[in-house]
C-alpha positions in Angstrom: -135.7 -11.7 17.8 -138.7 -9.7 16.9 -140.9 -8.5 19.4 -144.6 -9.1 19.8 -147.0 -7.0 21.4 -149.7 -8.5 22.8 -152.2 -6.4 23.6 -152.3 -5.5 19.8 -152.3 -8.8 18.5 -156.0 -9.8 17.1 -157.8 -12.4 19.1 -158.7 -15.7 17.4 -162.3 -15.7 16.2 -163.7 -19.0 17.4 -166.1 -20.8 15.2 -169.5 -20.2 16.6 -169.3 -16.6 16.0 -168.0 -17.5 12.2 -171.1 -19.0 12.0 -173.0 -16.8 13.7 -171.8 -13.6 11.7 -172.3 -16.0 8.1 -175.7 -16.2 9.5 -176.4 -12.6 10.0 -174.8 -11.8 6.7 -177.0 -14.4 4.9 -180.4 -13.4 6.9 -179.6 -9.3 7.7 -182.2 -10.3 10.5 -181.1 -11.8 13.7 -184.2 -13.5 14.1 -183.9 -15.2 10.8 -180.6 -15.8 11.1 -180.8 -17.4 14.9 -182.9 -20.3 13.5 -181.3 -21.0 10.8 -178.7 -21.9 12.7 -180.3 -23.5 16.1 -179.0 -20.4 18.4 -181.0 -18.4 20.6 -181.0 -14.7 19.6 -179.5 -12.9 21.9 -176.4 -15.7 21.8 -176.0 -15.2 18.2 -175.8 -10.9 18.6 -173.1 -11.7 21.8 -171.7 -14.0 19.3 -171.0 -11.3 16.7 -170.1 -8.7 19.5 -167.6 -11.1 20.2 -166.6 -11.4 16.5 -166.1 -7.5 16.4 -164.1 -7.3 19.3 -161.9 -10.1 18.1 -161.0 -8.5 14.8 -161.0 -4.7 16.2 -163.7 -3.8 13.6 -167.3 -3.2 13.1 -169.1 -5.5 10.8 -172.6 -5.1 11.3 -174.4 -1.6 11.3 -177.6 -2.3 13.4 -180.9 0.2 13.1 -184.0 0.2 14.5 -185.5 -1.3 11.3 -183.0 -3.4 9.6 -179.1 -5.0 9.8 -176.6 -3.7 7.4 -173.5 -4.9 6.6 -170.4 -2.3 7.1 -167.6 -2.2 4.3 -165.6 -4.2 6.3 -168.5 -6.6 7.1 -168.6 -7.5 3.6 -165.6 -8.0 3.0 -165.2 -10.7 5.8 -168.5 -12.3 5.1 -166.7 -13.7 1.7 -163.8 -14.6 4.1 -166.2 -16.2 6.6 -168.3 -18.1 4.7 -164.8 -19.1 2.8 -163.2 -21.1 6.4 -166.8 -22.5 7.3 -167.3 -24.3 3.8 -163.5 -25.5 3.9 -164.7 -26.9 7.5 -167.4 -28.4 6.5 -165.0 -30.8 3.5 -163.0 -31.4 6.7 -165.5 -33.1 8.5 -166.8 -34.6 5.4 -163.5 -36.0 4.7 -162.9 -37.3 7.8 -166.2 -38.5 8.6 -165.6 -40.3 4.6 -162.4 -42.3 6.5 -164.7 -44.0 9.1 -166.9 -46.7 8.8 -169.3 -46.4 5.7 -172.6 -45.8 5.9 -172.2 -44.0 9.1 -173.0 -41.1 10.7 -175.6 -38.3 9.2 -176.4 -38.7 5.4 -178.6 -35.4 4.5 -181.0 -36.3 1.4 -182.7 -34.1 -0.7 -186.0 -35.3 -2.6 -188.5 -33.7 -4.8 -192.1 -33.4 -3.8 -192.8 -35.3 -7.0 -190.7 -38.2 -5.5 -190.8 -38.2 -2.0 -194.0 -39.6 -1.2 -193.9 -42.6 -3.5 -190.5 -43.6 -2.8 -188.9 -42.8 0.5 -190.9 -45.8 1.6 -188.3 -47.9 0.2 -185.3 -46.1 0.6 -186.3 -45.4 4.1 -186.8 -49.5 4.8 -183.6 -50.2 2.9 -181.8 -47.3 5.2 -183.4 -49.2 8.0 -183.0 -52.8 7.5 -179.1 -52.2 5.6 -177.7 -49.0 7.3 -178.8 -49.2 10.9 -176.0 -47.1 11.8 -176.9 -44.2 9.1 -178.8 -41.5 10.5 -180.5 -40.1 7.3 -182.1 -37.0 7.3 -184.4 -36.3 4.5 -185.3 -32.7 3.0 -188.0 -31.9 0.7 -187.3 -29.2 -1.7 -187.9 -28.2 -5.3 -185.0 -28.9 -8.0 -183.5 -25.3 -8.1 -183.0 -25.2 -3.8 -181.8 -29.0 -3.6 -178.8 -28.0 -5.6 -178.2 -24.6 -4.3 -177.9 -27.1 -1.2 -176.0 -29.4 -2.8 -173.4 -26.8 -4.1 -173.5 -25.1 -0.7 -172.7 -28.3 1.6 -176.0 -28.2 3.5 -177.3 -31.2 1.4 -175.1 -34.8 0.8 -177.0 -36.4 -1.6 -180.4 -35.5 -4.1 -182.8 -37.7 -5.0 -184.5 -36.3 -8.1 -185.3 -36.2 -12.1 -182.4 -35.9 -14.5 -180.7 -34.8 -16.4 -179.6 -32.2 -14.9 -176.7 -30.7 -16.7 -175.3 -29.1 -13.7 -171.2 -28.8 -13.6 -169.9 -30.5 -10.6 -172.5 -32.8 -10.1 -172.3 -36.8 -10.8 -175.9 -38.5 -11.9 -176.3 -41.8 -10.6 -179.7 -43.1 -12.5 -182.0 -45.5 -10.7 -184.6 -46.0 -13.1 -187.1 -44.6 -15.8 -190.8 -44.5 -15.4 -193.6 -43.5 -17.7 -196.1 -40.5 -17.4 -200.2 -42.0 -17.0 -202.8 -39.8 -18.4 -205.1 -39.1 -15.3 -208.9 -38.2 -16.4 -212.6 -38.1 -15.1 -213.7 -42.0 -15.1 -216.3 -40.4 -17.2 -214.1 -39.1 -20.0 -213.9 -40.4 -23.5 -210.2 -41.8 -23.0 -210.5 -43.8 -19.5 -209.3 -46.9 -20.0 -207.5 -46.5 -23.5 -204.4 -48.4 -22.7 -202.5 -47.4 -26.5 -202.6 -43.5 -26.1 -201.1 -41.7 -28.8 -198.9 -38.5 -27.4 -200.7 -36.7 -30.2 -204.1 -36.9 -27.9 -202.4 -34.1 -25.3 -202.3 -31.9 -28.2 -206.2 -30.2 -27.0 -207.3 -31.9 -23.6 -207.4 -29.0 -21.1 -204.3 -30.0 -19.3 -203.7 -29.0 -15.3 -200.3 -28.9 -14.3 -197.9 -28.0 -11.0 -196.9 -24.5 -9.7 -194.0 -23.0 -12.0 -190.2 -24.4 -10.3 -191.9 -28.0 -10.3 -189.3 -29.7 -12.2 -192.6 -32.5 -13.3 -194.4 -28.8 -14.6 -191.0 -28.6 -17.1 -191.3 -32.3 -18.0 -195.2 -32.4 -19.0 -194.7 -29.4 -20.9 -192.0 -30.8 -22.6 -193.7 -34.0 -23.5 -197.2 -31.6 -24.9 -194.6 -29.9 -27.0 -193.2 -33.0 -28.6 -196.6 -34.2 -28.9 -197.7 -31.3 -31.0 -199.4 -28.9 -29.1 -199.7 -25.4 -29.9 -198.4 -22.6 -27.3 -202.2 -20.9 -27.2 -203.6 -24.5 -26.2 -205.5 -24.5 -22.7 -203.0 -25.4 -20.0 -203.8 -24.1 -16.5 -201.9 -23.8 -13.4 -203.7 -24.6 -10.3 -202.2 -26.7 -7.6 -198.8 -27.2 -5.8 -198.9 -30.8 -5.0 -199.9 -34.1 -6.9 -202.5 -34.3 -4.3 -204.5 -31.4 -4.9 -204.0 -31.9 -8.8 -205.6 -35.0 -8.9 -208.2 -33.7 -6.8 -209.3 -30.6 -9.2 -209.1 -33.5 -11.9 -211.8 -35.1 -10.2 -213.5 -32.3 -10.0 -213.8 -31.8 -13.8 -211.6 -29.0 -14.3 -209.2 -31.0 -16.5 -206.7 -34.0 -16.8 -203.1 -34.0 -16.0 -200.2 -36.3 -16.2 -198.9 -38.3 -13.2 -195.5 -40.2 -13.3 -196.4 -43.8 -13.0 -195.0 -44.4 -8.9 -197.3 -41.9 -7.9 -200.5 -43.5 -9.6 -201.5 -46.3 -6.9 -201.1 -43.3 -4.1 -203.0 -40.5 -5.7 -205.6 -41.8 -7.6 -206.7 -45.2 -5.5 -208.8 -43.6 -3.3 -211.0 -41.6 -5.8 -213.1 -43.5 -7.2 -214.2 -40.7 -9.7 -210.7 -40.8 -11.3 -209.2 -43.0 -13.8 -206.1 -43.5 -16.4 -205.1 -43.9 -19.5 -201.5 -45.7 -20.6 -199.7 -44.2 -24.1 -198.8 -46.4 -26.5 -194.7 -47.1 -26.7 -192.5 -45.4 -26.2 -194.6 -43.6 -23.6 -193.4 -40.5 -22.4 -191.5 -41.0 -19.2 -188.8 -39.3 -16.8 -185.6 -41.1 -15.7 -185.0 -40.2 -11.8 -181.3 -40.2 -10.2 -179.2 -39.8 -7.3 -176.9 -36.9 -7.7 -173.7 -36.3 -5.8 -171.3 -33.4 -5.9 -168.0 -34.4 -8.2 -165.3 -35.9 -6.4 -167.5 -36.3 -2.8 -165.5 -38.2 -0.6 -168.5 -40.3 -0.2 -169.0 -40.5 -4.1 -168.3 -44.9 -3.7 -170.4 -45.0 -0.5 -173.3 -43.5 -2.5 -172.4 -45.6 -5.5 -173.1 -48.6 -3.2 -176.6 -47.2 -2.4 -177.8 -46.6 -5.7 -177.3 -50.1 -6.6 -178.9 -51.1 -3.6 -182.0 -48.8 -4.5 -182.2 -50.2 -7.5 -182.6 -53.6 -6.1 -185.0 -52.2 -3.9 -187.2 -50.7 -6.2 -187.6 -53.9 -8.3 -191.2 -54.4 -7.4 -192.5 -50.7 -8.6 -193.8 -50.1 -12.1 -190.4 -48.7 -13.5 -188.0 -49.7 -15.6 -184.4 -50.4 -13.4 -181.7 -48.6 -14.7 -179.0 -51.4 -16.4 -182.0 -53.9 -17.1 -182.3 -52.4 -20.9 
C-alpha cells in the first residue's frame, strides 16, 4: 500500500474562491471584481488568500497601483474559469430536469427592442409562467452574445440573422422600418415611399454597435445612396433620436413597434410608410445549440408569437 502524506497533500479549493480568483483575473481590480460578483472586498482578497494557500502557490502579484497575474496565475485562471463554466451546464442541466418554466430564466434584449416589447413578454411571463423568475438584461448585440457564449445570459431577444456558430434563431416576426420626419417636411404623410427617397434626406442614425445603426445603413445602401451622402451620428437611444428629429436636424428610420412609443407624444413629428416590400428587420429568440432548455424556449417563442398578434408586425409562420 502506498503511503500518503498528509501535510503535503494540496487542500481542496472550494468554489467561492474559484470564483472569486475568475473574478480577479477577469477585473485585475478587486473592487471591480467584488461587484461583479456580489462579494464584499475584503471577502473576495481572503477568498484568494485562501485559494493560494490551498494550491501552495502565488497567483496574484498585488502593487500599490494595480493586480497582476503571476505565471502560475495565469495558467490556473484558464483552469478556473474551465470547472466554473462546466458548473454552471451542471446546474443548467439539472435545473432543465425539473419542472419547466421554472426557476431563473436570464434574458437579453436590445435597446432597440426592449421598450416596445417586454410589455408583452413580461404579461405573458406573468399570466403563463408564474413560477419563472425572469430576469431581463439590456445590452447591445455584440455583449448579449459574449453573454450568451459565456453562460451569464439564457436566452436573447434580438434582430437576426445573426450568423453566429452555436447559436439556434428562433424567429418571432418581421416588421417594417417607418420614415420619421418634421410634420412639416415635404414627405409627411406619403404612405407609398419609394427606398430610392433615402438616397439624399439628411439621415440621423444610432451610436456605432447599435445593431438598428447596421440595418438602416444597410437598407440606404440598397436604396442607392452614395457613401459621401450626409448621414450623421448623434444620439444613443430612439428616444433622443426622434427628439433631434423634431428638432430639424434630420429624419431617421424607426422600426415600426417603436413608432406609437416614440413619436405619439410629439406632436411636431410625423411618418412616412414605403411602398412594398418596405424595408424591414425580422427579430428572434436566440438560444445557445443543444441548451438543455432549447424545447422549453421553443414553447415560448410560439407563445410570444401569439402574444404579439395585436402589434403591427408580421408573425413569423403566417406567410
Amino acid at each position: 500500500m502506498a503511503y500518503v502524506n498528509q501535510a503535503n497533500r494540496v487542500k481542496q479549493p472550494s468554489l467561492s474562491q474559484l470564483r472569486a480568483f475568475a473574478a480577479v483575473a477577469e477585473h485585475l481590480h478587486f473592487r471591480d471584481a467584488a461587484a461583479a460578483i456580489g462579494m464584499s472586498q475584503p471577502a473576495l482578497s481572503g477568498a484568494v488568500s485562501a485559494l493560494e494557500v490551498a494550491l501552495g502557490v502565488q497567483l496574484i502579484e498585488r502593487t500599490t497601483r494595480k493586480v497582476l497575474l503571476s505565471p502560475a496565475g495565469e495558467r490556473l485562471a484558464v483552469r478556473s474559469r474551465a470547472v466554473l463554466e462546466a458548473l454552471g451546464e451542471l446546474m443548467e442541466e439539472a435545473e432543465a430536469v425539473r419542472a419547466p418554466f421554472t426557476g431563473v430564466l436570464r434574458l437579453g434584449v436590445i435597446p432597440t427592442v426592449a421598450p416596445y416589447l417586454l410589455p408583452a413578454v413580461l404579461r405573458l411571463v406573468h399570466e403563463r409562467y408564474p413560477d419563472l423568475d425572469l430576469q431581463v438584461h439590456e445590452e447591445q448585440t455584440s455583449s448579449l452574445l459574449e453573454g450568451l457564449a459565456a453562460g451569464r445570459l439564457d436566452l436573447l431577444l434580438l434582430a437576426v440573422p445573426l450568423g453566429v456558430p452555436g447559436v439556434t434563431e428562433m424567429p418571432l416576426f418581421d416588421e417594417d422600418f417607418v420614415l420619421v420626419m418634421e410634420k412639416e417636411h415635404a414627405l409627411a404623410g406619403r404612405t407609398a415611399l419609394p427606398r430610392e427617397t433615402l438616397r439624399d434626406l439628411p439621415l440621423l442614425l444610432l451610436d456605432e454597435g447599435h445593431c438598428l445603426r447596421d440595418q438602416a445603413l444597410d437598407i440606404c445602401r440598397e436604396a442607392g445612396r452614395t457613401q459621401g451622402a450626409p448621414v450623421t451620428t448623434t444620439a444613443a437611444g430612439l428616444s433622443t433620436l426622434v427628439q433631434l428629429v423634431a428638432g430639424g436636424l434630420g429624419v431617421t428610420l424607426l422600426p415600426r413597434t417603436a413608432v406609437t412609443v416614440e413619436t405619439g407624444r410629439n406632436e411636431a413629428l410625423s411618418t412616412g410608410y414605403f411602398t412594398d416590400p418596405a424595408p424591414s428587420r425580422r427579430v428572434a429568440l436566440a438560444v445557445r445549440t443543444g441548451s438543455a432548455r432549447h424545447e422549453e424556449f421553443e414553447e415560448l417563442a410560439a407563445a410570444l408569437r401569439g402574444a404579439m398578434g395585436t402589434l403591427p408586425v408580421r408573425i413569423s409562420g403566417e406567410g
